[in-house]
C-alpha positions in Angstrom: -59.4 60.5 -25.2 -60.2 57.4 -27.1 -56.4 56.8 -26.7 -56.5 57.0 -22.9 -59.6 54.4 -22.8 -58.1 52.0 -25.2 -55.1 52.0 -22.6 -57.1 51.4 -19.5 -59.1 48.4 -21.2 -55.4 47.0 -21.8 -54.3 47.8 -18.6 -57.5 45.4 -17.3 -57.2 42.8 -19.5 -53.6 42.2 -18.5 -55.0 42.1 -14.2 -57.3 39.7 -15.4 -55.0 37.5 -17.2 -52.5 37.7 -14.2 -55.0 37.1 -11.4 -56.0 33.7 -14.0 -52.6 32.8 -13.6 -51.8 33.0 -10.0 -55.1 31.2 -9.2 -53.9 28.1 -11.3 -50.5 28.4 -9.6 -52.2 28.2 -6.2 -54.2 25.1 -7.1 -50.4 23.2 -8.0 -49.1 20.4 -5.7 -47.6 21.1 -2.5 -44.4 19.3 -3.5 -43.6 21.0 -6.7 -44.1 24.1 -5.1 -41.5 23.3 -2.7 -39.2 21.9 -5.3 -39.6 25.3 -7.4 -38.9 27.2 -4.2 -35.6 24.7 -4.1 -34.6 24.8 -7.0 -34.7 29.0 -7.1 -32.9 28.8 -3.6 -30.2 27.0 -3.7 -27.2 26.5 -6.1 -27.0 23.4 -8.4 -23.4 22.8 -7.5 -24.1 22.5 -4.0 -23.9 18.7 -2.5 -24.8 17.2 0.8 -22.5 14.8 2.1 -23.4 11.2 2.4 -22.5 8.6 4.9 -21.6 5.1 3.9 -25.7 3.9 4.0 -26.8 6.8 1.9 -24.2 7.1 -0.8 -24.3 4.7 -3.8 -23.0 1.8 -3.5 -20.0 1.7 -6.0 -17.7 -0.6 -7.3 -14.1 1.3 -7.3 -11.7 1.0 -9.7 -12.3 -0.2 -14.2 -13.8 -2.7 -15.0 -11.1 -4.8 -16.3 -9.4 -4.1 -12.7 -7.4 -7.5 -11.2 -10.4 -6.2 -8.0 -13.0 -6.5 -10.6 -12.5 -9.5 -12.9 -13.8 -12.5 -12.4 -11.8 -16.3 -12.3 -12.4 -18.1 -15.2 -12.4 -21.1 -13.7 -11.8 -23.1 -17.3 -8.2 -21.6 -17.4 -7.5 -21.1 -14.1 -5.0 -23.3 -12.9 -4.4 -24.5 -8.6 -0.9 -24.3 -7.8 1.1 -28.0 -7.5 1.8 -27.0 -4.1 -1.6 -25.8 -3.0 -1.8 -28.0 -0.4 1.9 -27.4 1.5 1.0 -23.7 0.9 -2.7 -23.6 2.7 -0.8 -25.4 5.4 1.2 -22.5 6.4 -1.4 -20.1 5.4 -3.7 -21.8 8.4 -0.7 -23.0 10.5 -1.8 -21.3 13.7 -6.1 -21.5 13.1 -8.0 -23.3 10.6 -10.3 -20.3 9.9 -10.7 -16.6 8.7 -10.9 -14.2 11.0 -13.3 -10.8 9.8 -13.3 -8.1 13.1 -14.4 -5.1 11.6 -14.0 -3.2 14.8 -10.2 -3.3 14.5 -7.5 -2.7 12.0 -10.3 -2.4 9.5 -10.6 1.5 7.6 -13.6 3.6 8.5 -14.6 4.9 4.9 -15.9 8.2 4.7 -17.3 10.5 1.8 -16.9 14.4 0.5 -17.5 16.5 -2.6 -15.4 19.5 -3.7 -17.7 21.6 -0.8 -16.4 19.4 1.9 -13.9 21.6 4.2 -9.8 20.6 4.0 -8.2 19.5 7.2 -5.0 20.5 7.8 -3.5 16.5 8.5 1.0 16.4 9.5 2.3 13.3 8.8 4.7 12.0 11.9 7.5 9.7 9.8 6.3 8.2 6.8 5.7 10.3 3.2 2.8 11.3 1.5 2.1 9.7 -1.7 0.3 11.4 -4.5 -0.7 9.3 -7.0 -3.6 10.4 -9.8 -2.7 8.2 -12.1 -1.0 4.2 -12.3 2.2 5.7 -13.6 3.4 8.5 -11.8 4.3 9.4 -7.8 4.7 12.5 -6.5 6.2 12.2 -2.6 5.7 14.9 0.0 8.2 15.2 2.7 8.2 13.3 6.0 6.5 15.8 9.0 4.9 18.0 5.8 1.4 19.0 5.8 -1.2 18.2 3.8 -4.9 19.0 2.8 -7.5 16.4 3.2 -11.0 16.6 2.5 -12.1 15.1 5.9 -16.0 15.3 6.9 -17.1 16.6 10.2 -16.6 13.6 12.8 -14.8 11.6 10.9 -12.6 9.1 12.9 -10.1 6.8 12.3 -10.2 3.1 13.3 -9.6 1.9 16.6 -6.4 -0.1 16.9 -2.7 0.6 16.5 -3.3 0.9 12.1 -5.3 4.2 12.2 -7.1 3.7 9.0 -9.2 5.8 7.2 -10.5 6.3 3.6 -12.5 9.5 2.2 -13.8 9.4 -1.4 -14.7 12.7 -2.8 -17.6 12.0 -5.0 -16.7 14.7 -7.0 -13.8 14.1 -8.2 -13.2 10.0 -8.0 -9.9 11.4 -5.3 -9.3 8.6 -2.8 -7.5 10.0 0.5 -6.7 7.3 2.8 -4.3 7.9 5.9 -2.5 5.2 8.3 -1.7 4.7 12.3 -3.7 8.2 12.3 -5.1 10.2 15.2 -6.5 13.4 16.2 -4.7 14.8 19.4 -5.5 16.8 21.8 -5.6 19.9 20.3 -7.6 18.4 17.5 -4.7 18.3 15.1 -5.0 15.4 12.9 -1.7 13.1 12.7 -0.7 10.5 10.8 2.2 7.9 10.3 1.1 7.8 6.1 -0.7 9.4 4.0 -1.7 8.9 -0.1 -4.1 10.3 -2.6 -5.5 8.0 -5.4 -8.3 7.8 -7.7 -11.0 5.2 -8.1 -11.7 5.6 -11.8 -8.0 3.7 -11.5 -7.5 0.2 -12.1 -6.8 -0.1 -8.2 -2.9 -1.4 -8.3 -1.1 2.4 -7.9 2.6 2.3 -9.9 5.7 0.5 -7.1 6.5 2.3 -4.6 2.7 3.3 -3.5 3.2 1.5 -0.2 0.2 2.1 1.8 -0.6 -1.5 2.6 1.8 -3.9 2.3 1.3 -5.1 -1.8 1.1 -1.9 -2.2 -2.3 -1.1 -2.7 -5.2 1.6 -1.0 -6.9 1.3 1.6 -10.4 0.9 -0.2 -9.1 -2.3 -2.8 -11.3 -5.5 -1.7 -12.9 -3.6 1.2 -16.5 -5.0 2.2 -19.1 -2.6 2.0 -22.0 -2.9 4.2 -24.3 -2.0 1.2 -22.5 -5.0 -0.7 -23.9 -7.1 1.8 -27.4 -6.0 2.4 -27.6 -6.4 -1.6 -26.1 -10.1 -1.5 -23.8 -9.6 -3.9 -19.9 -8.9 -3.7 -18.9 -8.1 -7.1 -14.8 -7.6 -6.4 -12.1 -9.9 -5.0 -11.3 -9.6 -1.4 -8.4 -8.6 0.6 -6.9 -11.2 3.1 -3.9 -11.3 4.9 -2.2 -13.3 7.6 0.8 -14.5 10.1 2.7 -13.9 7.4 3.8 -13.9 3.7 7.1 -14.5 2.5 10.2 -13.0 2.9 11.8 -12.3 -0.7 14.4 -14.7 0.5 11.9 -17.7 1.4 10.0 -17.2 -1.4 13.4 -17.2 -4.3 13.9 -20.4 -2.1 11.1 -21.9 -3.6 11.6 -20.4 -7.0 8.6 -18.0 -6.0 8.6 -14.3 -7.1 8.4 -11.9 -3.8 5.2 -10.8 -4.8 2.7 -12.5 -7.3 2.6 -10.4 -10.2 1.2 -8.0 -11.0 1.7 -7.1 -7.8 5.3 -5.1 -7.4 5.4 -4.4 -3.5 5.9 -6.5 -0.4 6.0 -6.5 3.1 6.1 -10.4 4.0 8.2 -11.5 7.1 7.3 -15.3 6.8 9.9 -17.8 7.2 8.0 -20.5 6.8 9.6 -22.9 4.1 6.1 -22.7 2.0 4.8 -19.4 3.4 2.7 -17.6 0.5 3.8 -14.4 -1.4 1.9 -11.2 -0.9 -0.4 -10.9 -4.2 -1.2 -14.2 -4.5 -4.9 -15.1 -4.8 -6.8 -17.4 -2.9 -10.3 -18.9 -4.1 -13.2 -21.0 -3.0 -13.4 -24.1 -5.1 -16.1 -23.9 -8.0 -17.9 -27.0 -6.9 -19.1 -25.8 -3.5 -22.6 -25.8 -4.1 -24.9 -22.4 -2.5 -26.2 -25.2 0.0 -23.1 -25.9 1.4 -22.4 -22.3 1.7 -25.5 -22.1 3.4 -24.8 -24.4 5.8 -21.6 -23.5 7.4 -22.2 -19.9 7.3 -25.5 -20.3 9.8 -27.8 -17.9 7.9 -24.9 -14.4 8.4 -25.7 -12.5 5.2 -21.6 -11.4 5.3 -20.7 -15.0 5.3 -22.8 -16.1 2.2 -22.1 -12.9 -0.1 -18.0 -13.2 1.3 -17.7 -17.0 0.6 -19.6 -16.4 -3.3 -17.2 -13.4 -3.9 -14.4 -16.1 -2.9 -15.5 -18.3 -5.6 -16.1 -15.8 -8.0 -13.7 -13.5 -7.5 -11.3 -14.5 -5.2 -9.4 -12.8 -2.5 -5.4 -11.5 -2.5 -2.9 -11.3 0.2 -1.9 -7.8 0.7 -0.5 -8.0 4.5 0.9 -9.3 7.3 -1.4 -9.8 10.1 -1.9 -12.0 13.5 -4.0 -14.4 12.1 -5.6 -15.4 8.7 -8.3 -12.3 8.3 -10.3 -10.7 5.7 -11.5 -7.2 5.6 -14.5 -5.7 5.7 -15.6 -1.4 5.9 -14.8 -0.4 9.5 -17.8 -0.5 12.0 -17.3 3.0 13.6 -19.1 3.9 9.3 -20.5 0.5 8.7 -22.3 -0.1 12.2 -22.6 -3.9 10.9 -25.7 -6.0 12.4 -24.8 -9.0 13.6 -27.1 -10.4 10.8 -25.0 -9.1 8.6 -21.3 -9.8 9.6 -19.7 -10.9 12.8 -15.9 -11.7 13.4 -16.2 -15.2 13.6 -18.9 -15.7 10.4 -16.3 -17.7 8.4 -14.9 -20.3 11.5 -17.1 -22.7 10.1 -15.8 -23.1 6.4 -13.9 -26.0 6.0 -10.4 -25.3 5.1 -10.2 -27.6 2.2 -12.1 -25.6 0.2 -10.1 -23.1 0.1 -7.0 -23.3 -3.2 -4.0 -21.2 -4.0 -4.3 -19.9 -7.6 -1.2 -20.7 -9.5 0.2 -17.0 -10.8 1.7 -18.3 -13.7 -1.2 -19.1 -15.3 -4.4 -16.8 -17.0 -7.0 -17.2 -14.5 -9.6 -14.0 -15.5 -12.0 -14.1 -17.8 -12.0 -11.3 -21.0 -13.5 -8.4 -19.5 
């Protein structure tokens, strides 16, 4: 008997201590009950796919990258025939061209969760590269599996460009003259996995762009803007690098090392080789930026990232051009980047780098 009452005074003591305990747990914050009801809900592996506002705004490829080191402008040397080369470099317009609603790659982001898409290639191979030694090539008309999010599009205009990095995994899928047809099959003229932990120049015989590069190297990111600050070189390209005939005419390699690849058709006696890089001279003063580029945020970060950084020729195009994140992922303001936000810059202060020279600082 004295058993059974000592049990039933336990018995209450333990209610009372719970009914203690769920009052105090009713009295918590409305927000960490909702993140304990989270965090009991759902898995930790799962990820929600960002757009290009929402994810962080990283800088791809190392950090001693040829994209990611800056001129040292103490060593770095113009080339003697700077001024014969700008000339056929602007021979048809005095000014950069930026249209990021055309032949400019929407960029897009995954995670391991993010469905593959089953994407045929029409002509051209898909390159697998993981690492900046080896390619692995997949057969012309194969099929391969991309992580693509849901409405993701490729850019307007006969290229077809498109880049998806999967956060997960540093993988950088890009895909050109690409479409979905009418069935919604998604077809491509090229294909290529990468990685952006890289250093951002894939082994010869990577081919996507013309010196051989991704699509994402010296991309402008809208987020790269709105901060102010570009820290990578640029891409440019324009009507058009040399043939390796016109440049060994000029004792010029076909493609400024340590770029390996080329696609120049310029027959101009000084046109430039793909690879080379072209600069804003160190003296232009941020007030002189300011002026030409009328207040467009795009224009002032671009033309510091010039002097800084630099920008290479990696393509042929129809006109000198720069390139910047596609607009159908960007939506750029107007504020913020227009196609004709450089016409203003003077073209005088723009040099040729001579290649045979160090021109990087130590990184």
């Amino acid at each position: 008997m004295k058993f059974a009452k000592s049990s039933l005074l336990y018995l209450g003591l333990l209610l009372i201590i719970l009914l203690l305990v769920l009052a105090y747990v009713s009295t918590l914050p409305a927000e960490i009950s909702a993140a304990t009801a989270i965090a009991g809900s759902t898995p930790q592996n799962q990820a929600v796919v960002p757009d290009s506002k929402d994810a962080s705004c990283f800088r791809p490829y190392t950090d001693d990258s040829i994209w990611n080191t800056p001129i040292d402008w103490s060593k770095a040397r113009i080339h003697p025939q700077n001024d014969v080369m700008l000339a056929a470099f602007f021979k048809d317009t005095s000014w950069i061209g930026s249209d990021p609603t055309q032949f400019a790659p929407n960029v897009y982001f995954a995670t391991n969760q993010t469905p593959l898409v089953a994407v045929r290639l029409r002509q051209n191979r898909y390159r697998d590269a993981s690492n900046d030694v080896n390619i692995q090539y997949g057969l012309p008309g194969g099929v391969i599996m991309m992580p693509i999010p849901a409405g993701a599009v490729p850019a307007p205009g006969t290229d077809g460009q498109m880049v998806v990095v999967n956060l997960d995994t540093g993988e950088e899928w890009g895909i050109n003259k690409g479409e979905i047809d009418s069935s919604g099959q998604w077809v491509v003229g090229g294909a290529y996995r990468y990685n952006i932990a890289n250093s951002g120049l894939p082994p010869d015989g990577f081919g996507q762009r013309g010196g051989g590069i991704g699509q994402l190297a010296g991309i402008v990111r809208r987020c790269e803007v709105e901060r102010g600050s570009i820290d990578h070189a640029v891409t440019l390209a324009y009507d058009f690098p040399c043939t390796p005939e016109t440049c060994a005419l000029n004792g010029w390699p076909s493609s400024a090392p340590p770029f390996t690849t080329t696609d120049g058709r310029g027959t101009d006696t000084y046109d430039i080789p793909e690879g080379a890089r072209i600069a804003i001279r160190p003296e232009i003063t941020m007030d002189q930026i300011h002026g030409v580029c009328h207040g467009i945020k795009g224009c002032e970060a671009w033309a510091r990232a010039m002097q800084e950084y630099g920008g290479f020729i990696v393509d042929d195009a129809g006109h000198p051009k720069t390139y910047a994140e596609g607009d159908a992922t960007a939506h750029w303001d107007p504020k913020l980047w227009t196609p004709d936000m450089l016409h203003d810059i003077p073209s005088n202060w723009y040099v040729v780098i001579d290649w045979n020279f160090p021109s990087t600082k130590a990184p």
